[in-house]
N, C-alpha and C positions, 0 to 999 in steps of 0.2 A: 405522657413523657415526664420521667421527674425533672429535678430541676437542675441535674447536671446529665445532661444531655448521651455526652460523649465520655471516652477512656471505658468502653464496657469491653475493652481489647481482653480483659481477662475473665470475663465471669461468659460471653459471647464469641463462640468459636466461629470462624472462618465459614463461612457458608454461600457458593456460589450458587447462581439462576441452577433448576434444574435441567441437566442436557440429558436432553431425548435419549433412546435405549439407541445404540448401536445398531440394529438391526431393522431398525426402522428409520433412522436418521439417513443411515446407506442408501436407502432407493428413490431420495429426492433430493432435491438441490435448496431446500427449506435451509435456514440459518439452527443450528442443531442446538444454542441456548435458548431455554425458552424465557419468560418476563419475569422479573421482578415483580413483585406484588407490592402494595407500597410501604405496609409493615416491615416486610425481609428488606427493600431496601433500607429503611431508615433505620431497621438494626444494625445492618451492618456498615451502615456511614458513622455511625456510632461507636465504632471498635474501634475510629481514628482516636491518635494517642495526643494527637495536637503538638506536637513537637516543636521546641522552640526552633529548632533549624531540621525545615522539611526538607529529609531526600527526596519523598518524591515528586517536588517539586521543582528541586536544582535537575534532576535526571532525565525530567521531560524535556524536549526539544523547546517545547512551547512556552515554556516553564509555566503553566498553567496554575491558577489558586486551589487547588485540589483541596489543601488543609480547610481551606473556609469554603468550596461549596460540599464539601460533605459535612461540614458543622449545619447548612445549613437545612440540607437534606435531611437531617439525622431532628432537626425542628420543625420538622417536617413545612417549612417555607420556599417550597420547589422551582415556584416564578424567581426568585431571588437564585437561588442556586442554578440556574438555568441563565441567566443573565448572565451573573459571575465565569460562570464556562465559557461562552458563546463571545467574552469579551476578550478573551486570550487567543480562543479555539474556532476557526468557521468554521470547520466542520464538526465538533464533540460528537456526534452521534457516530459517526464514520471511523473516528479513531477510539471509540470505547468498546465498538468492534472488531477491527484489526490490528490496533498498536500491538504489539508484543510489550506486552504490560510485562510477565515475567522478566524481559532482562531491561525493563525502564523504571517505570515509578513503581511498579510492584514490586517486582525487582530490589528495590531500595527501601522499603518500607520498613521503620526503625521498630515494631511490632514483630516484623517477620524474622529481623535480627536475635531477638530477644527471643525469640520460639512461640511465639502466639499465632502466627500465621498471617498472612499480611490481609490488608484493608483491601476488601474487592473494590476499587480504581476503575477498572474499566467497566465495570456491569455498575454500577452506580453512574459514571458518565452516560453510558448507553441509557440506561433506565429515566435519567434524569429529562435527557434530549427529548427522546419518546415522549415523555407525557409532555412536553412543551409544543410538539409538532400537535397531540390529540386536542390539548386546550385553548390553542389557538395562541398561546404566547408567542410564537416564532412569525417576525412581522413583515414583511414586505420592505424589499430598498427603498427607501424615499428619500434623497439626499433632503438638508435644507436650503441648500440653492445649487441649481444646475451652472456647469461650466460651460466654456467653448473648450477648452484642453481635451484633446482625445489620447488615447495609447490603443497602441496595435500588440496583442498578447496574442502571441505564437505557441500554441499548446493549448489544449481544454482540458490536462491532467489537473491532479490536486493542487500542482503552485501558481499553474495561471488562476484557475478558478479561482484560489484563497486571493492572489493580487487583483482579481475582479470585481472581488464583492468590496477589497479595500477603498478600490478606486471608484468605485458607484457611489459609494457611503459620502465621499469626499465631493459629488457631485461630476469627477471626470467623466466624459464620454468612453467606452469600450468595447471595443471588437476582439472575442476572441478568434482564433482562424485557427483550423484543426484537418487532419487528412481526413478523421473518421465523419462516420454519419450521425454518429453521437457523444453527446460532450461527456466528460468523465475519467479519458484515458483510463488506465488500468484497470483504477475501480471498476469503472464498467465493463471493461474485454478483456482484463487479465486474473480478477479475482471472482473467485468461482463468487455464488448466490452463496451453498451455505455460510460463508464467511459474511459476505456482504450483500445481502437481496437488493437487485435492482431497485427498485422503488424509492430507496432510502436513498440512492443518491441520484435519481432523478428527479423527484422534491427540491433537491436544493440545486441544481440546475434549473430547474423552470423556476426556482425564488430569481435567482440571477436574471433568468428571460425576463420575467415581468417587473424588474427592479430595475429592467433600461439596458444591462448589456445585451452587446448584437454578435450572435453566434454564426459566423461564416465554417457550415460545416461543409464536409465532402470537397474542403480547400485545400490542396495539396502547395506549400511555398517552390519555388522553383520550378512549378510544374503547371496550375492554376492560374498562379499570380507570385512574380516575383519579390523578392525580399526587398528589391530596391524601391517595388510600389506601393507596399507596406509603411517603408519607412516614410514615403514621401506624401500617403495619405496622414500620419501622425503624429503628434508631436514626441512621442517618444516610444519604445518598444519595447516589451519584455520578450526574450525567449526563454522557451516553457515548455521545450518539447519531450525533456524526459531521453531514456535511453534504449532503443525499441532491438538494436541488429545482435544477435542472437551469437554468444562465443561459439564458435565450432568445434570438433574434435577433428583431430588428425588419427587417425584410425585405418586399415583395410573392410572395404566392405562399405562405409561411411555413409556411402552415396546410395545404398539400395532402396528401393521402396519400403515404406514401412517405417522408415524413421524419419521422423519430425520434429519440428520444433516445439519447444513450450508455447510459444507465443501464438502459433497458428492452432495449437491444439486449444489452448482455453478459449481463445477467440472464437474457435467456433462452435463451443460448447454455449457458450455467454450468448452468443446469436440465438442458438435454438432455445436460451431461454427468451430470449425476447419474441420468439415465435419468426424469426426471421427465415427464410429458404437459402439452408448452407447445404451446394453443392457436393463439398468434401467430407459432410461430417453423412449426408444420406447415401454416400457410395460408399462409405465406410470406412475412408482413407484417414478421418480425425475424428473416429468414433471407435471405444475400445468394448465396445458391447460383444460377448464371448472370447476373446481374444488374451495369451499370455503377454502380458504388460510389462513392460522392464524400461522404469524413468531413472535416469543417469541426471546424477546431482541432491546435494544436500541440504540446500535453501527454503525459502519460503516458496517460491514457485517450484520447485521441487514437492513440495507438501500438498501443490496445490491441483497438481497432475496426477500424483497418488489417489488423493483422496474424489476428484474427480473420476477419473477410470472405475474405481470399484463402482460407483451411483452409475455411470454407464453400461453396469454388469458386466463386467472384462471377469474374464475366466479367474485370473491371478493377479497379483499388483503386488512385483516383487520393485522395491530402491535401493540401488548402488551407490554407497557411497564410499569416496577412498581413506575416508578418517572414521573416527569411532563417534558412538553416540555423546558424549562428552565436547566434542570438536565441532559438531553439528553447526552451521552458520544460520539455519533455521529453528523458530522455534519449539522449545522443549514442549510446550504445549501442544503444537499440532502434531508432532511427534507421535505423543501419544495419543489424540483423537485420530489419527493415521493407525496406527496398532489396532483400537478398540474396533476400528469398523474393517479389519481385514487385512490390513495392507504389511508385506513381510519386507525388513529393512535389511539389507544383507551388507554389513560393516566390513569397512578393509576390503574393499571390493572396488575395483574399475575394469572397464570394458578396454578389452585389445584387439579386438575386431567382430569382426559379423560376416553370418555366409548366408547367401542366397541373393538371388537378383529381387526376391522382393525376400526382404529378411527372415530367418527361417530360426537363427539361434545368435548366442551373444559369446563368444571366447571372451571368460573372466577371467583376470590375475590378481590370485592374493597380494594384500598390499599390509605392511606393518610403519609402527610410526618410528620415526629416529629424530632424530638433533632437530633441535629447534630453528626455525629460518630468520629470518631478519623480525618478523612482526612477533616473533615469539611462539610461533604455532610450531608442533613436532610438525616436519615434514613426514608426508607417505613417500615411503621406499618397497618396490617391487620384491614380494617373494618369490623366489626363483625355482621354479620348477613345480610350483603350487596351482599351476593353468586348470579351469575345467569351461566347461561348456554347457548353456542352459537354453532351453528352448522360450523364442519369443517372436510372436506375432507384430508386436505396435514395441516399437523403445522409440522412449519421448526424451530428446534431450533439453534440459532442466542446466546447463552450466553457466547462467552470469548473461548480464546484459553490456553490450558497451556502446556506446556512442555514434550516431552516425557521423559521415562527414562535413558536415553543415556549409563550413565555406565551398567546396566543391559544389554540393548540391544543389546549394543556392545563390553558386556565384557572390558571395558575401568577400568582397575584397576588403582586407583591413581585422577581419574578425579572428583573433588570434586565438589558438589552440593550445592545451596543454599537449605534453608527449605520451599521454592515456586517450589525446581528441575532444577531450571535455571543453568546453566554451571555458576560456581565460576570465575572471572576474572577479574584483575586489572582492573580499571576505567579508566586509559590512557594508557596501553599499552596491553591490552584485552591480557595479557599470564594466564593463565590457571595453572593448579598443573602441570603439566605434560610441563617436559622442550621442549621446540620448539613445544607447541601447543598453540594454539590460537582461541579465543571464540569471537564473534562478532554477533550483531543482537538481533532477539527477543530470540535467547537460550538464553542469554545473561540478557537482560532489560525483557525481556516477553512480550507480545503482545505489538505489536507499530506499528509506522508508517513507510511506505517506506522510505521515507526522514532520520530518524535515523538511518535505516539499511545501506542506502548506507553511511552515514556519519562514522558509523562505522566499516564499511569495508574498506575505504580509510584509518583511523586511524590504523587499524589493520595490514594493508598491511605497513603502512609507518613501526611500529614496527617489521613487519616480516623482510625487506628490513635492520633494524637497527641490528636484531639479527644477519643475514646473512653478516652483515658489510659488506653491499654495499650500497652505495651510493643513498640516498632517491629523485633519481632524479623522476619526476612523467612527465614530459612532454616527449617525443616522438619525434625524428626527422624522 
């Protein structure tokens, strides 16, 4: 390496991991980049421009040191860039996989501005993590002195987890308490394998296990154990439940067999990867193997139903969406790993009903864009008289997640709601109505992204640590 390391942004073109061919990535549920080598990483941590004011570091949630561990990657000093991550980010490995880098820090990248092409960001974080899990750098919880102070975290998604590993470090006691049988929310049952392979984030699940937190799975609040025994077992509480009840359509037809949820659908794709016996996915009811496939919605889980179905061998995998490719609320990236491996996008398009007692076809109505709404988006408006009708076996609806009703559910007297149902909760110190509770996540913001969730579960924890006046140490000896 010479002796100026970095700035090879111009003479060094853009070069991501290489992804598997299309037609072989399609018939497994494998993560479809392959690895970094250590050269190609540290060349291309190397094309960093060193910017005296990093966008994309203001553009991350986490606001991670990006600029300095790819300086130090690119010197090839990887324990050190590995640290550097891991001190911003609990999870870096998990978000160098799924962030939507394109609209974050890659997104921003003052190289990509300039027309050079931007710093690969996320396959360097990825890359980076990886070899810290193989070298053994990645070290087990050990606080330097254990508490009596406990918290009771309601949720095993991304922002409980990120507040558990806060509150371990710090020596708290921790119970998380979760409906599923396994920790990880979404990661685990909403996002296919190839994006994120199990493994990877049940590794840092079992770091938590054996770093002292106690996972109370297959514990349903309000149902198991109520919220008011939670709170009375701990000294304070985070909820962390995330956003699971699935928006509906109002449609003819709505209710036939055959149409389903995103949620039940990846769920139990994610099962059968764990090797689990899912009843509905081996009668074929959430399984799109032979079958014309029609996912209604334009999001990430939208993307992630697509690209699911075709690896299930579904006949076809056409997506509806009522805006244009431009408008897309998911990534441009998957977008196009969606294309490359099959999957037909049919733009200006939503669904006006469905015929058959068990669905047999979809009545579609052109839709074009007009006047901007409040958020600035063209609104879609109905072409009239442009109706046609397409045959479909399985339509997965893919439209948005919202909130359950938590006070209700769980008899939480006191726990005040927005008029969206999202958990009420200071913007920096996420406390809630309810003294020593605390709200963090999509209850929180509503449907988002990993990356925010752990962001604000680390915030959450550092507030719980402040409530409990102790000492917001976050690092571990």
């Amino acid at each position: 390496m010479s002796d100026q390391p970095m700035l090879k942004f111009v003479t060094v073109d853009r070069d991501m991991p290489e992804k598997r061919a299309p037609d072989l990535r399609n018939r497994d549920f494998g993560e479809i980049y392959r690895e970094y080598a250590h050269e190609k990483a540290a060349q291309q941590a190397a094309r960093c421009s060193q910017c005296g004011v990093p966008y994309c570091q203001t553009h991350c949630p986490l606001h991670n040191n990006i600029p300095d561990w790819l300086k130090l990657t690119a010197e090839g000093r990887l324990q050190e860039a590995y640290e550097l991550s891991q001190a911003t980010n609990t999870f870096p490995e998990i978000c160098g996989r799924i962030c939507p880098q394109d609209r974050l820090c890659e997104g921003n990248c003052v190289i990509e501005q300039a027309g050079h092409g931007t710093v690969t960001i996320g396959a360097v974080e990825k890359y980076i993590t990886d070899t810290a899990w193989e070298m053994g750098w990645v070290k087990p919880i050990r606080p330097a002195r254990e508490r009596t102070e406990s918290v009771g975290i309601i949720g095993a998604g991304p922002g409980g987890l990120a507040a558990a590993d806060a509150l371990r470090r710090a020596g708290v006691q921790v119970t998380v308490y979760d409906r599923n049988d396994r920790a990880g929310g979404l990661m685990t049952y909403g996002i296919p394998g190839f994006k994120l392979e199990k493994d990877v984030v049940m590794k840092r699940v079992d770091q938590l296990a054996q770093g002292g937190v106690d996972m109370a799975l297959n514990c349903t609040v309000g149902a198991d154990i109520s919220f008011e025994a939670i709170r009375g077992k701990h000294d304070a509480v985070l909820i962390a439940t995330g956003v699971y009840k699935s928006r509906a359509l109002q449609a003819p037809g709505v209710g036939a067999a055959g149409i389903v949820r995103a949620i039940d659908y990846l769920t139990a794709s994610n099962r059968k990867g764990f090797g689990d016996e899912v009843e509905e996915f081996d009668s074929g009811e959430l399984n799109a193997a032979g079958k014309k496939v029609v996912v209604i919605g334009g999001g990430d889980t939208a993307m992630d139903c697509v690209r699911t179905a075709i690896r299930q061998g579904a006949q076809s995998v056409k997506c509806l969406y009522r805006r244009d490719r431009g408008n897309m609320p998911g990534s441009l990236r998957e977008v196009a790993n969606a294309e490359e491996e099959g999957v037909e996008f049919v733009w200006l398009t939503a669904p006006r009903g469905f015929s058959g007692d068990t669905v047999e076809s979809v009545m579609i109505q052109r839709m074009r864009l007009g006047a901007p709404d409040p958020s600035g988006r063209q609104s879609p408006e109905i072409v009239e008289g442009a109706d046609y009708v397409d045959d479909a076996d399985l339509v997965i609806m893919a439209l948005g997640f919202e909130p359950e009703d938590l006070p209700k559910l769980w008899g939480a007297e006191g726990l005040e709601v927005t008029r969206w149902g999202t958990v009420l909760a200071d913007f920096r110190t996420h406390a809630t109505s309810i003294d020593g509770v605390y709200a963090a996540g999509d209850i929180v913001r509503g449907a988002s992204l990993v990356v925010w969730a752990i962001r604000d579960g680390r915030e959450a924890a550092g507030a719980i640590l402040n409530y409990l006046d102790i000492p917001a140490r976050i690092a571990a000896e």
